[in-house]
Z-matrix of the N, CA and C atoms (Angstrom, degrees):
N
C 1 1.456
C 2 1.528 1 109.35
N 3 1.605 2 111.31 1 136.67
C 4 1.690 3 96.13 2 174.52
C 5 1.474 4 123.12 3 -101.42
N 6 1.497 5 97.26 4 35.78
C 7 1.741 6 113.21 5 176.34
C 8 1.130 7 105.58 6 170.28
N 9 1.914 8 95.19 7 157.71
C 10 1.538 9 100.98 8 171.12
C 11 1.185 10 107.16 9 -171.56
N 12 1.349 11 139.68 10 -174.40
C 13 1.507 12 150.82 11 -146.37
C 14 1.575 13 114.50 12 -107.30
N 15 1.642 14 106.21 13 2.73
C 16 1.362 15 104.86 14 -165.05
C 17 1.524 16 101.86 15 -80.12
N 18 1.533 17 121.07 16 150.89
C 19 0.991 18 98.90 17 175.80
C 20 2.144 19 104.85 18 -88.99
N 21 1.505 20 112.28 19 -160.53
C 22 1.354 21 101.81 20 -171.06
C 23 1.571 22 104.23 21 -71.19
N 24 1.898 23 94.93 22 -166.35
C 25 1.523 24 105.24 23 -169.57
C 26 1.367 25 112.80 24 -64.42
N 27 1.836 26 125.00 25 -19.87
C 28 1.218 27 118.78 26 -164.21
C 29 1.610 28 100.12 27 -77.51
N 30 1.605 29 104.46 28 -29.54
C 31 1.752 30 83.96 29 -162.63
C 32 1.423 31 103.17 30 -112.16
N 33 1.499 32 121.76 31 24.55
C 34 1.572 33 105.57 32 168.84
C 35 1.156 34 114.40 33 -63.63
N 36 1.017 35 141.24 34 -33.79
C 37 1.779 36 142.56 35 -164.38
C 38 1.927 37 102.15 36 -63.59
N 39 1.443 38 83.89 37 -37.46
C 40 2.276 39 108.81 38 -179.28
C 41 1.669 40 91.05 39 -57.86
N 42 1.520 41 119.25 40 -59.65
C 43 1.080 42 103.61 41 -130.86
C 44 1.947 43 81.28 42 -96.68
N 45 0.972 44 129.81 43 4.39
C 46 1.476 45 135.91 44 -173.00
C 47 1.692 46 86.37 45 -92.91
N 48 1.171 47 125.89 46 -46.89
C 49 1.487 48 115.14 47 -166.42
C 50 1.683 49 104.82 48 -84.62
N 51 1.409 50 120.02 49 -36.04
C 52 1.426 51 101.51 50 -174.76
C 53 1.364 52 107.73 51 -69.94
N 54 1.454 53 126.05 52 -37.57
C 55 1.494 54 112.55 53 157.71
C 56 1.410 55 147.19 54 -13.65
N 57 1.638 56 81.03 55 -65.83
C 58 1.379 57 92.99 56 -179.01
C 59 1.958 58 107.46 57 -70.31
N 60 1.339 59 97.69 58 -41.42
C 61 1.774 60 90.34 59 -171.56
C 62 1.398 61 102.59 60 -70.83
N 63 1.211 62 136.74 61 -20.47
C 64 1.629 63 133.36 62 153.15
C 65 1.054 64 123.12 63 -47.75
N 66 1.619 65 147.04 64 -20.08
C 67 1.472 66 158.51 65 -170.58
C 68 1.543 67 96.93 66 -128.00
N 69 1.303 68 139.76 67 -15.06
C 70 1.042 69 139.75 68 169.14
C 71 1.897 70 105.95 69 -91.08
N 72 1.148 71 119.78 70 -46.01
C 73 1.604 72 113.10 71 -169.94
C 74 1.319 73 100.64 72 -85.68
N 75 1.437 74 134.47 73 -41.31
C 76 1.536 75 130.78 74 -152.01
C 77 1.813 76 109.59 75 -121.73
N 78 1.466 77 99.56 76 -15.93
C 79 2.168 78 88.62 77 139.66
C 80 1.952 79 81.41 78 68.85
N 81 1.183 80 94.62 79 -173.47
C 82 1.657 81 110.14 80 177.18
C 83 1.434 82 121.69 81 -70.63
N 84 1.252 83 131.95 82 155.20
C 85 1.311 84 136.79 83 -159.57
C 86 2.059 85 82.30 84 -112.45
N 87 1.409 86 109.14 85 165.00
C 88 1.356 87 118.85 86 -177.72
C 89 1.380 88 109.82 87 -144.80
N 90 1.620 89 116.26 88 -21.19
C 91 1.538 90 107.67 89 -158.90
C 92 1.880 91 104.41 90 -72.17
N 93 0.856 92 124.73 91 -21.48
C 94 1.618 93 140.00 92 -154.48
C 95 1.927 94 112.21 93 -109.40
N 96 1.302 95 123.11 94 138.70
C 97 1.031 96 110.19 95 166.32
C 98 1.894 97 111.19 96 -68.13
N 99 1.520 98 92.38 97 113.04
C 100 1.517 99 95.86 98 165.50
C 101 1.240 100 129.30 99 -75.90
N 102 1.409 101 119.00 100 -30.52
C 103 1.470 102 114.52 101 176.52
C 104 1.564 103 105.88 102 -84.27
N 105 1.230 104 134.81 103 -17.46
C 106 1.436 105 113.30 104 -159.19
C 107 2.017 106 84.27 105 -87.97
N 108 1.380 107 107.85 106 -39.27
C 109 1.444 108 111.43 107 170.39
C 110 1.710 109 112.34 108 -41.35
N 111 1.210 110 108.38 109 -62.27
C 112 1.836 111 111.37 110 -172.35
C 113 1.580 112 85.33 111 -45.71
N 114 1.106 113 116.13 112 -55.21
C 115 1.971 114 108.94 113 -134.69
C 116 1.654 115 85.76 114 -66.31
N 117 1.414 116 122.73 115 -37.61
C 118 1.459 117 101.82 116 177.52
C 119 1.147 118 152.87 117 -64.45
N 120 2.147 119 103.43 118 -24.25
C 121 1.163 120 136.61 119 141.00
C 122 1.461 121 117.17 120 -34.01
N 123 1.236 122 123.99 121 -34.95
C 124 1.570 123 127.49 122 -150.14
C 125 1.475 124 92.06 123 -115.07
N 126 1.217 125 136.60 124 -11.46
C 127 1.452 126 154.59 125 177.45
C 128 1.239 127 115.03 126 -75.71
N 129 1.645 128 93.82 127 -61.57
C 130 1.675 129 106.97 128 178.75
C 131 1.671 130 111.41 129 -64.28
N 132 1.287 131 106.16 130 -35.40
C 133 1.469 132 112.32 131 -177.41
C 134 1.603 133 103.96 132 -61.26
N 135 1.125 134 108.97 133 -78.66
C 136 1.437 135 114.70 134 171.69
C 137 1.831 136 121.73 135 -24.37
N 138 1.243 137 124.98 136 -43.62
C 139 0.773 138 117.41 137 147.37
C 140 1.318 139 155.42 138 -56.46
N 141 1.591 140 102.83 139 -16.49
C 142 1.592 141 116.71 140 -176.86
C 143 1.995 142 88.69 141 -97.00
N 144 1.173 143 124.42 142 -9.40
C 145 1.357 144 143.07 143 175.38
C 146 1.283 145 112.08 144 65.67
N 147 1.519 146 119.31 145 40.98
C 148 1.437 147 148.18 146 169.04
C 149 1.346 148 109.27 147 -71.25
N 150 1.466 149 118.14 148 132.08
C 151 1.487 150 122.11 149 157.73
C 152 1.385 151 101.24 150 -66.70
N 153 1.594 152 114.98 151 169.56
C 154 1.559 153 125.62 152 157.02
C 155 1.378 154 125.58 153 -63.31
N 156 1.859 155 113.50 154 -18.32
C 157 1.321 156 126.23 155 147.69
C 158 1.722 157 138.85 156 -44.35
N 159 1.371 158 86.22 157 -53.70
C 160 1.237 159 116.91 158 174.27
C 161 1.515 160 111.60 159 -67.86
N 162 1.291 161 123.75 160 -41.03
C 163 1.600 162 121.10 161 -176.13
C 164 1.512 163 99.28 162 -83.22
N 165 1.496 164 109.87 163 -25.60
C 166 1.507 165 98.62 164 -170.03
C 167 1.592 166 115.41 165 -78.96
N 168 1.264 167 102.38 166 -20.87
C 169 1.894 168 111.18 167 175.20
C 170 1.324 169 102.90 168 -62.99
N 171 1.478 170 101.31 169 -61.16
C 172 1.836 171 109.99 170 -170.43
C 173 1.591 172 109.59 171 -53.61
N 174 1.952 173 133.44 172 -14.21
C 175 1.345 174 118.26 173 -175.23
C 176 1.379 175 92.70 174 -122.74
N 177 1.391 176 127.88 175 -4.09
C 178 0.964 177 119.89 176 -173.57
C 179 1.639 178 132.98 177 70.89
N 180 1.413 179 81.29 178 46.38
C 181 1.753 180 95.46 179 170.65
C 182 1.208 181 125.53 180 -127.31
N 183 1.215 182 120.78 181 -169.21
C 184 1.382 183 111.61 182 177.29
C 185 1.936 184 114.99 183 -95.96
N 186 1.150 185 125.13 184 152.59
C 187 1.386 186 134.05 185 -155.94
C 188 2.390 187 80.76 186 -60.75
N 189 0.922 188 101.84 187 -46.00
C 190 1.736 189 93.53 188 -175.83
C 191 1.173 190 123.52 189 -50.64
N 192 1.588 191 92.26 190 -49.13
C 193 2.067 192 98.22 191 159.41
C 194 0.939 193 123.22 192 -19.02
N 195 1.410 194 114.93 193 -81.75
C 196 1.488 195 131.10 194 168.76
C 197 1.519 196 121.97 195 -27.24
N 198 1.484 197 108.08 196 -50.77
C 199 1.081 198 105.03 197 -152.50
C 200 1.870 199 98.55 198 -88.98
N 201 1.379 200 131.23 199 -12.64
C 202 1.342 201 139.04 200 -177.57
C 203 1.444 202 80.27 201 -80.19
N 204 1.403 203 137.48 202 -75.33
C 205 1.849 204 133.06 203 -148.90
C 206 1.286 205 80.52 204 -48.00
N 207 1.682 206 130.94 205 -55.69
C 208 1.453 207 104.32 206 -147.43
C 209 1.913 208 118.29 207 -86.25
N 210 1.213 209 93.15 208 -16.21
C 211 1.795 210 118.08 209 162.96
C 212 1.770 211 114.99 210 -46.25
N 213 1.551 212 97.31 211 -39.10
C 214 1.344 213 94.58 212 -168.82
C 215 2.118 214 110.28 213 108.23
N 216 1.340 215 85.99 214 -7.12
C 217 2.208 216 82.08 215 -159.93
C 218 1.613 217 107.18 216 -73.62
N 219 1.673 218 90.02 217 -16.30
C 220 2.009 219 82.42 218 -176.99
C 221 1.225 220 91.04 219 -175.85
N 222 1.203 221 125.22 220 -173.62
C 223 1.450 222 123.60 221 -146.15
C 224 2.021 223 91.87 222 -156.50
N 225 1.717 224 98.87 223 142.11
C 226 1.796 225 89.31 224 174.56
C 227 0.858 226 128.94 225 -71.22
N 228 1.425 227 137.77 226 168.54
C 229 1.050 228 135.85 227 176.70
C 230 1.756 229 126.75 228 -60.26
N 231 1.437 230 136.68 229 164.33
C 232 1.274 231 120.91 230 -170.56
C 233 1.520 232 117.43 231 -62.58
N 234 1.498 233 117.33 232 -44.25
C 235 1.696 234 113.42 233 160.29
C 236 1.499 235 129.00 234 -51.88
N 237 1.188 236 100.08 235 -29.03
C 238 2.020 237 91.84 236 -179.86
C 239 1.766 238 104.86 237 -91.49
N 240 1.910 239 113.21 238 -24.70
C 241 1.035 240 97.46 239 171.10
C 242 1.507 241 115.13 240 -53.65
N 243 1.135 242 132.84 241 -60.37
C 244 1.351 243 137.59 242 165.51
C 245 1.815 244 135.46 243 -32.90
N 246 1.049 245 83.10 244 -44.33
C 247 2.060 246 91.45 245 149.33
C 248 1.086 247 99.54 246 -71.06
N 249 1.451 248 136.10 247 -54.56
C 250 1.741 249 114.99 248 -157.27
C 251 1.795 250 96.76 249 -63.11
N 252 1.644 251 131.08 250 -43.17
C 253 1.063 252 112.18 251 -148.66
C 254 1.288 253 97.06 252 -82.74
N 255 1.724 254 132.74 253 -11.83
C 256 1.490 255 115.21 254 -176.72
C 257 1.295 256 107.62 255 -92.64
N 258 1.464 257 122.88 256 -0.35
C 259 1.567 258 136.77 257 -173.46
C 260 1.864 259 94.50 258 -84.35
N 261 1.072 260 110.53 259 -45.78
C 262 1.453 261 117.71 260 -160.03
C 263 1.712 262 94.42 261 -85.08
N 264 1.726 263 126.65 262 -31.61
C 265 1.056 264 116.81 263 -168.86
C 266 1.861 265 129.70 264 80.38
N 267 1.690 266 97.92 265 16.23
C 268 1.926 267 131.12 266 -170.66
C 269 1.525 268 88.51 267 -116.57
N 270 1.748 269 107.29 268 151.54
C 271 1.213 270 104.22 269 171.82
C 272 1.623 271 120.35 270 -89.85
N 273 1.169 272 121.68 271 179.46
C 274 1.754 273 127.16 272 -179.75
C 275 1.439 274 96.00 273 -49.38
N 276 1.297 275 135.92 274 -81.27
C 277 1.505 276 147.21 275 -130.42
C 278 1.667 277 77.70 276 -82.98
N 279 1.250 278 148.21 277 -15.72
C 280 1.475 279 143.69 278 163.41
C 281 1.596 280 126.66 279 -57.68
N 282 1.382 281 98.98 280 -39.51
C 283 1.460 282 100.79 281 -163.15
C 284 1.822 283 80.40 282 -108.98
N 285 1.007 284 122.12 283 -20.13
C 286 1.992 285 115.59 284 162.25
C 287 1.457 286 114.24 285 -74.31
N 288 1.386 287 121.63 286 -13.55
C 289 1.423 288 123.57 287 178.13
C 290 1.271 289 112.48 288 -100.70
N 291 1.440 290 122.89 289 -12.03
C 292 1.606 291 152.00 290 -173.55
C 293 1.602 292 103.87 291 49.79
N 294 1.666 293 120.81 292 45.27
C 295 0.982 294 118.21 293 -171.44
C 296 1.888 295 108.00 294 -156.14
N 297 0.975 296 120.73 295 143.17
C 298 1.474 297 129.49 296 152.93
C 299 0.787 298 136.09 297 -40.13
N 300 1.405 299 141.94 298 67.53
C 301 1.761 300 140.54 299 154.72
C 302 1.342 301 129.12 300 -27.43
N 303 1.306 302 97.70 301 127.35
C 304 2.061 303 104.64 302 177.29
C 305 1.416 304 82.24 303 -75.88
N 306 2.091 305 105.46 304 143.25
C 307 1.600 306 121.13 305 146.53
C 308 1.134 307 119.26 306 -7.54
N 309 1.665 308 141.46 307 126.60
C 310 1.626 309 109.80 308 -176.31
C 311 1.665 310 90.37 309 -163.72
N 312 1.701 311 99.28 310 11.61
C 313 1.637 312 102.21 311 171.85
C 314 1.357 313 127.88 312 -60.26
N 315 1.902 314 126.98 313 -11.13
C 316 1.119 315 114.02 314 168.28
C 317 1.508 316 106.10 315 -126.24
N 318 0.911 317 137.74 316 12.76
C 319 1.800 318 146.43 317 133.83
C 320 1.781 319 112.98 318 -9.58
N 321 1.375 320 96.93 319 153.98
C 322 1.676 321 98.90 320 161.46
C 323 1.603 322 96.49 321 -88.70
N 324 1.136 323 128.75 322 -0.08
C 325 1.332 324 114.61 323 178.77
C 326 1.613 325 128.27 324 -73.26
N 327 1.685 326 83.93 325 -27.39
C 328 1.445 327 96.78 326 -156.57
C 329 1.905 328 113.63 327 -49.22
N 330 1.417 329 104.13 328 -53.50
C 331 1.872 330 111.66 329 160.71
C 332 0.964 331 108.55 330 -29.79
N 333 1.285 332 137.12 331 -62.72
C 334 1.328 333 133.32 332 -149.00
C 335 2.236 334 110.23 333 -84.30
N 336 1.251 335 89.72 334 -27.39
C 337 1.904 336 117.30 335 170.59
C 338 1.536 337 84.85 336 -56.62
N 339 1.131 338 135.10 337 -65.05
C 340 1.136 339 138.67 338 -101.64
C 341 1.689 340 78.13 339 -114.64
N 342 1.643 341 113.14 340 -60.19
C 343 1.873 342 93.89 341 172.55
C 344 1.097 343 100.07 342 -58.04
N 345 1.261 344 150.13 343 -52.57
C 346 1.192 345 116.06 344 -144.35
C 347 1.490 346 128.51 345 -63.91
N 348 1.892 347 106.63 346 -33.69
C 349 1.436 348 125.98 347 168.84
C 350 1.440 349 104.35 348 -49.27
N 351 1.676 350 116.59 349 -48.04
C 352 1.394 351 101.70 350 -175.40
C 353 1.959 352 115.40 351 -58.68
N 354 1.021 353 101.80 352 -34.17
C 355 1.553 354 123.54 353 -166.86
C 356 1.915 355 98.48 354 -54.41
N 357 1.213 356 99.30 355 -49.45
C 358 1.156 357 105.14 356 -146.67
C 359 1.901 358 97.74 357 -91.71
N 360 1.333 359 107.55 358 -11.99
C 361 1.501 360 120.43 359 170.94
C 362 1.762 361 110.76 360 -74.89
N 363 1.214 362 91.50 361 -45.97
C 364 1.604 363 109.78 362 172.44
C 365 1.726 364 119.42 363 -37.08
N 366 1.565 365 83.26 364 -54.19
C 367 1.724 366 107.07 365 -170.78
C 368 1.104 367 109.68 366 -57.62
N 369 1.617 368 115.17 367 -52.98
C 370 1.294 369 137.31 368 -172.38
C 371 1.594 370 106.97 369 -52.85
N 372 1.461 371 109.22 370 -64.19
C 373 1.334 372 107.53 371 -162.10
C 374 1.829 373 91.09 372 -92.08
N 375 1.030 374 130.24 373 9.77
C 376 1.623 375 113.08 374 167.26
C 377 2.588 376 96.94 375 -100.36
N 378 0.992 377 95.13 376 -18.43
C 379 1.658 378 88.44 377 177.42
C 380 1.554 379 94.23 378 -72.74
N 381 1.797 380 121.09 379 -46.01
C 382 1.348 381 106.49 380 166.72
C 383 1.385 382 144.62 381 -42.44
N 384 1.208 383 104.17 382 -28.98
C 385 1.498 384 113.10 383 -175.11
C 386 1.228 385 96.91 384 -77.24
N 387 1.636 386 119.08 385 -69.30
C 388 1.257 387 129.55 386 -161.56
C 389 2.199 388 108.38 387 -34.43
N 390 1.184 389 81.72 388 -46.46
C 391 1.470 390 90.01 389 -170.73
C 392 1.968 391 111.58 390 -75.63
N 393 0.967 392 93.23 391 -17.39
C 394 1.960 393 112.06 392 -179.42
C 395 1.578 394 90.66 393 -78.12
N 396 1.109 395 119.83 394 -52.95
C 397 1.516 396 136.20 395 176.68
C 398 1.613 397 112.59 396 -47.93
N 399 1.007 398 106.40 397 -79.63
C 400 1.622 399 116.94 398 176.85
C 401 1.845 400 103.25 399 -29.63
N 402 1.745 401 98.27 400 -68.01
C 403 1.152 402 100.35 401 -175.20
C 404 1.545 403 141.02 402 -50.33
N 405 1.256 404 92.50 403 -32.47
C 406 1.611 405 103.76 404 163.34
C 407 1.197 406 118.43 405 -77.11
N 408 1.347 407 128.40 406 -24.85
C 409 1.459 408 119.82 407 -161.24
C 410 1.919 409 85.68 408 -77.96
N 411 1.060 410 123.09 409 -40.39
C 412 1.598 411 138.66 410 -174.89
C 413 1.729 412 99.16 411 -61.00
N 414 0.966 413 118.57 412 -42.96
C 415 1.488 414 124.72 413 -178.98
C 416 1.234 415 112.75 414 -58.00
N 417 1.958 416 109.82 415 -45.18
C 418 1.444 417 120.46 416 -166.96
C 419 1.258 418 101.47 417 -75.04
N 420 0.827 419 106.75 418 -56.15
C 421 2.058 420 123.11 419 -173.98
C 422 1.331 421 101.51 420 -44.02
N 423 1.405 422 137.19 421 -35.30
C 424 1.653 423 135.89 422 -161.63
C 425 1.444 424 92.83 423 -97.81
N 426 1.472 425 118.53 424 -41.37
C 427 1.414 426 129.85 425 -166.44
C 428 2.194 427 96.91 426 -62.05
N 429 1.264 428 107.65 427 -58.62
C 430 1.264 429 111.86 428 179.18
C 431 1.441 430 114.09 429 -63.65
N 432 1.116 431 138.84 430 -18.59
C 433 1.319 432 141.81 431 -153.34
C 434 1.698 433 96.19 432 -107.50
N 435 1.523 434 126.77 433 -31.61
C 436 0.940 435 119.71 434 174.56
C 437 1.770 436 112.90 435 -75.93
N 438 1.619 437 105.34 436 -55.02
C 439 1.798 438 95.30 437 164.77
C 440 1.526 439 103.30 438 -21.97
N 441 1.613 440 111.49 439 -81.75
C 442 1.398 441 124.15 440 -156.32
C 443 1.846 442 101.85 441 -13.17
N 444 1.455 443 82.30 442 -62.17
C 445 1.789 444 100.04 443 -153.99
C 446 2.147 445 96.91 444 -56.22
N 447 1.100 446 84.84 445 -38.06
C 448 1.797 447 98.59 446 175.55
C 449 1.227 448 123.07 447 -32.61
N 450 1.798 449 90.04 448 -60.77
C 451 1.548 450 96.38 449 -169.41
C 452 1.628 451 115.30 450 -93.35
N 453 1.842 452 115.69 451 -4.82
C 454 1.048 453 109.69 452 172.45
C 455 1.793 454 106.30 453 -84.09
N 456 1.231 455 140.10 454 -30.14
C 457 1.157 456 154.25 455 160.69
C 458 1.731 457 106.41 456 -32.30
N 459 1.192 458 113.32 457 -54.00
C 460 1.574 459 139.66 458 172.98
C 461 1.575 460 104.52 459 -43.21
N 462 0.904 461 133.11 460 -30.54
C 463 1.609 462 144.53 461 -169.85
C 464 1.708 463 94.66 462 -93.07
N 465 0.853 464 116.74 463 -31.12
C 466 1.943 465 104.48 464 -169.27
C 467 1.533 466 95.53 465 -88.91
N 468 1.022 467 147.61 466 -147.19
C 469 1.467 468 160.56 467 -63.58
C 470 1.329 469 113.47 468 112.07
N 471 1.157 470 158.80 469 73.19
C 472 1.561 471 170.56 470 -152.34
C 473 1.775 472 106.26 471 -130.06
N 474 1.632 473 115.61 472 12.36
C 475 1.476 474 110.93 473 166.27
C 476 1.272 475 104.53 474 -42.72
N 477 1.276 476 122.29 475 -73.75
C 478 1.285 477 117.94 476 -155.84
C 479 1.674 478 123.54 477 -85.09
N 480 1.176 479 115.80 478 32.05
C 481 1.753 480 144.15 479 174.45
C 482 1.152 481 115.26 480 -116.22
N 483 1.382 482 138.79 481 78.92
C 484 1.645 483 122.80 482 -163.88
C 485 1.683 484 86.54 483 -83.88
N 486 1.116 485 137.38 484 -40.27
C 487 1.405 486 130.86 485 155.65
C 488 1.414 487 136.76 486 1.68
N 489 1.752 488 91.75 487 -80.88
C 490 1.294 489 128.94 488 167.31
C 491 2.147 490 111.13 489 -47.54
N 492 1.693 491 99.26 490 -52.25
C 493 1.478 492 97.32 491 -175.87
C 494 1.424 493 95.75 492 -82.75
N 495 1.013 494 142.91 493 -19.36
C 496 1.265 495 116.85 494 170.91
C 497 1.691 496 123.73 495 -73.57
N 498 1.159 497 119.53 496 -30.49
C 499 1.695 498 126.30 497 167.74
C 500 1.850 499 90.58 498 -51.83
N 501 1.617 500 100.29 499 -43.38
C 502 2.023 501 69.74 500 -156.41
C 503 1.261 502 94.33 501 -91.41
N 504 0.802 503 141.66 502 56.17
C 505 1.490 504 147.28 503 -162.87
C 506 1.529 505 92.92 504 -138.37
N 507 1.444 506 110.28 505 -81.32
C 508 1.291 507 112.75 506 170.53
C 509 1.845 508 127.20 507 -44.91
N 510 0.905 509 95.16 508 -34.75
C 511 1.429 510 119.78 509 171.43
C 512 2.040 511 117.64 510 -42.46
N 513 1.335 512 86.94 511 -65.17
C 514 1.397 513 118.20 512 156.19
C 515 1.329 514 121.93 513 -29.87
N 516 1.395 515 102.97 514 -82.22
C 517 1.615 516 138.79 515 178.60
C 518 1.598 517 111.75 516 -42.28
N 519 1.776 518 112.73 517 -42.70
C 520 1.391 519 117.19 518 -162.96
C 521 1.323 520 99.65 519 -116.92
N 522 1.581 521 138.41 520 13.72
C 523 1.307 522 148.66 521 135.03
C 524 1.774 523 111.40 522 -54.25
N 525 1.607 524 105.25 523 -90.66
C 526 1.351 525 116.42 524 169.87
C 527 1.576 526 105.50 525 -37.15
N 528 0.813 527 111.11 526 -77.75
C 529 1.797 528 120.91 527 -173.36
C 530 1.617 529 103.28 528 -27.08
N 531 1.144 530 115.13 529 -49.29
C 532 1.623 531 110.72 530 159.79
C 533 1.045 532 146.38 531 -71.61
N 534 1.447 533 110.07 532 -42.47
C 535 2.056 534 109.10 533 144.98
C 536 1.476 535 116.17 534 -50.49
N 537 0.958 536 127.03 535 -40.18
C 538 1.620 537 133.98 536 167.46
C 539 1.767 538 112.44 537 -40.69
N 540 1.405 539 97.93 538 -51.91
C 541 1.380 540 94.29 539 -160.69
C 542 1.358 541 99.06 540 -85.58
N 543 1.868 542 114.05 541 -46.93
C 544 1.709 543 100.82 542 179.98
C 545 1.476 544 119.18 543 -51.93
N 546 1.582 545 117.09 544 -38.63
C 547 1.429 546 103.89 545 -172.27
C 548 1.509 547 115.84 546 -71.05
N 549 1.507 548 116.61 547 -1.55
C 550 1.918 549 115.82 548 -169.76
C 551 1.579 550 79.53 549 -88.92
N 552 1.329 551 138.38 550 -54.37
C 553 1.170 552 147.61 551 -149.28
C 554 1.460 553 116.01 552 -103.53
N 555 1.547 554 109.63 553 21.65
C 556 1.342 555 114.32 554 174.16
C 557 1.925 556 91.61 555 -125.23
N 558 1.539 557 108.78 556 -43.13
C 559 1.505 558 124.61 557 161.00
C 560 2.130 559 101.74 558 -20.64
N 561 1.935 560 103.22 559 -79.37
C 562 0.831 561 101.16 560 178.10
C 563 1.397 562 144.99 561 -54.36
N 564 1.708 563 115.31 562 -37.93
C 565 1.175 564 118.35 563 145.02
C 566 1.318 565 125.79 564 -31.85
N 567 1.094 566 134.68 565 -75.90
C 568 1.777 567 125.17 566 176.88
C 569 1.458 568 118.81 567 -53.00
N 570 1.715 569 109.31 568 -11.15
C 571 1.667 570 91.84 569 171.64
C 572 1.616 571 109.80 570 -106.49
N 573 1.518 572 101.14 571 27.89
C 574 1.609 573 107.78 572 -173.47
C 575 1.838 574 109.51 573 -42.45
N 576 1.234 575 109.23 574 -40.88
C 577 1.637 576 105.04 575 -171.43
C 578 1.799 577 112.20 576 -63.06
N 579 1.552 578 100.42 577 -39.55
C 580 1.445 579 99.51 578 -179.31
C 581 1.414 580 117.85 579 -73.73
N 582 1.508 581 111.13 580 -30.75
C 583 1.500 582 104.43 581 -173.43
C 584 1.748 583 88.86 582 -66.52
N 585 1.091 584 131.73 583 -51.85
C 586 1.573 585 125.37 584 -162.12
C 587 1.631 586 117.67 585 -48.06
N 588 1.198 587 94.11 586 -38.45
C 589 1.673 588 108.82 587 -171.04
C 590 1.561 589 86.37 588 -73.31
N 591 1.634 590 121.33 589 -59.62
C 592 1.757 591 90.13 590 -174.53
C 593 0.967 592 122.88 591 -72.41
N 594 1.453 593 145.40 592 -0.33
C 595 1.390 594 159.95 593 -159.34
C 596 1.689 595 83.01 594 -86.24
N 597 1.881 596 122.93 595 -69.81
C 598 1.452 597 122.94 596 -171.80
C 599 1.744 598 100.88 597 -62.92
N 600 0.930 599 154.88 598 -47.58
C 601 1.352 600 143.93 599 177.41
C 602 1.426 601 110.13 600 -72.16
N 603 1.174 602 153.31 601 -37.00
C 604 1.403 603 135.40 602 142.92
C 605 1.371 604 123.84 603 -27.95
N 606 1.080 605 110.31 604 -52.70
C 607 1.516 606 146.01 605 -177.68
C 608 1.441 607 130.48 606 -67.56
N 609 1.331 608 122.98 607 42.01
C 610 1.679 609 121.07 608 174.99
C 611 1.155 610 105.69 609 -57.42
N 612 2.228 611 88.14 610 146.64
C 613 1.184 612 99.30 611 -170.76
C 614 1.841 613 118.98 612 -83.61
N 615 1.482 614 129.46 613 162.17
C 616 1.095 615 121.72 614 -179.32
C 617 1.354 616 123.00 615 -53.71
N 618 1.659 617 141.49 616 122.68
C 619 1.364 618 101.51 617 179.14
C 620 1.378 619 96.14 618 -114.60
């Protein structure tokens, strides 16, 4: 391929993990037709006469990626949607409508095209939050509840329980271990705009 979406060598490991904790915290999207969306994904591909291999090198995913967006099981995230539509050369509210627009840049329509794309970007990345939200608050609550148990455990004497010290041990471990991870991955969330912008300047487009 003579391009692709990855960003460089320092931050593939970055952009391999926010991935994954993106398909790991926020699960399937619902507000949107997903399948009429995949089949257009899988349309556009087909037309550029790309395997699902091939698209998955160029955005930097895995060959399954591909094949769930175009399945219908979940949908990409709001930055790669946006590579796909300048990759494909279709606008945003196109590949969110999972369909082809007639010309309509000098129309009275065009304003109203144009909220609606915003509208429907909105939705997208506000169902994201909501669900990024939920999940953490669930993360924190288990994360604190294990300290709790930690530090009341901490008061007995458990020498002679290697059992016993290992629960609060673990206990410990998978408390912190979860404030750890939400705050690196709550960190990144709020710098979502900057990581994107270096993700597109790392990142030439395919020509």
């Amino acid at each position: 391929m003579s391009g692709h979406f990855c960003p460089g060598s320092r931050t593939v490991s970055w952009c391999f993990l926010l991935r994954l904790w993106y398909h790991a915290v926020i699960g399937r999207m619902n507000p949107m037709d997903q399948q009429k969306i995949g089949t257009f994904l899988k349309q556009l591909r087909q037309e550029r006469q790309l395997t699902q291999e091939n698209l998955a090198e160029i955005m930097c995913v895995t060959n399954r990626s591909v094949s769930r967006w175009e399945n219908g099981v979940n949908l990409p995230d709001l930055p790669t949607l946006i590579q796909l539509a300048d990759f494909y050369g279709v606008e945003l509210r196109e590949l969110l409508d999972g369909e082809r627009k007639p010309d309509a840049m000098n129309t009275p329509e065009t304003k109203s095209a144009t909220e609606e794309t915003a509208r429907k970007v909105a939705d997208y990345s506000n169902d994201v939050m909501e669900k990024v939200t939920h999940r953490f608050h669930y993360m924190y609550l288990i994360s604190i509840a294990t300290v709790l148990i930690y530090l009341v455990m901490n008061h007995f004497d458990f020498s002679g329980s290697p059992v016993l010290q290992a629960i609060q041990g673990a206990c410990l471990g998978i408390g912190l271990g979860m404030l750890i991870v939400g705050a690196i991955f709550t960190s990144k969330r709020g710098n979502g705009a900057l990581f994107f912008k270096a993700h597109q300047l790392n990142c030439p487009n395919r020509k």
